[in-house]
N, C-alpha and C positions, 0 to 999 in steps of 0.2 A: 142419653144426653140430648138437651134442647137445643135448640139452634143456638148459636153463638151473634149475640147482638153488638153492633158496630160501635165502638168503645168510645168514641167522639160520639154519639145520638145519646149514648146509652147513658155517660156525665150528665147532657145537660139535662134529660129526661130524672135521672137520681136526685140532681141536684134541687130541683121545682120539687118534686115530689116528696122528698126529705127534710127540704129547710122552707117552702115555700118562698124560694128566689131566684132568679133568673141570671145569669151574669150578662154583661157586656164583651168581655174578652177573656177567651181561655186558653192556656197555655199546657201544652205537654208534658210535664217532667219527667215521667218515665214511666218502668211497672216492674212489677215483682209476682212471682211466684210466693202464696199463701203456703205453701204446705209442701216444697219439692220433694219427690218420690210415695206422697202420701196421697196430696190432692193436684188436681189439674187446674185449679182455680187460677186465671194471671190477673191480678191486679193493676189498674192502669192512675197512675196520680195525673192529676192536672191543679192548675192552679184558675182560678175562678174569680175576678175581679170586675168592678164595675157590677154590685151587685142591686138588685132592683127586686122588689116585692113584686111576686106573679101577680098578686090582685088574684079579683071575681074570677072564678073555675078556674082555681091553679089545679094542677097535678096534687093527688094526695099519696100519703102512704097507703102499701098495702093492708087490708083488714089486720094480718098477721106480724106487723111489724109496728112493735113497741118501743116507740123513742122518744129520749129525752134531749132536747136539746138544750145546749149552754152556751149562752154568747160570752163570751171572752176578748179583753182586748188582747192585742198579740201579744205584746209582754208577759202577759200573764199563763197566756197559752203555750210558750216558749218556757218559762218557769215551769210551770209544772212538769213538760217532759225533764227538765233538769234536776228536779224533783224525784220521778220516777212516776209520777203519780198519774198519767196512762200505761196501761197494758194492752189495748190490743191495737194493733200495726194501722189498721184502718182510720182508727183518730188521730 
């Protein structure tokens, strides 16, 4: 197992590098265990507001990480979990 990176660095760091945005204020909400008794994975939520375009040499994904991103307004993104129409925890 790798080093375990600091879950406050490691958001903002994701968050530039996954969406190409930077927040102003982030908020803790909590975390969860991925997989209890299977995997060791703990997942940490935050909430991310006040968001801003990295701009020139933002943080990218890695080579191996193939994403699609969808902007949604929240109504809509709330609909659909009511919906059912995410499946994995992370979205």
């Amino acid at each position: 197992m790798g080093a375990i990176e600091d879950p406050d660095r490691a958001s903002r760091r994701e968050l530039e590098e996954e969406t190409g945005y930077r927040a102003d204020r982030w908020e803790k909400i909590g975390a969860f265990w991925t997989a209890p008794g299977f995997a060791s994975e703990l997942m940490h939520l935050y909430l991310a507001t006040g968001l801003v375009a990295a701009g020139h040499g933002r943080l990218t994904p890695d080579a191996d990480e193939a994403l699609e991103l969808v902007r949604l307004p929240l109504a809509d993104a709330l609909a659909a979990v009511d919906r059912g129409d995410l499946h994995d925890a992370k979205t």
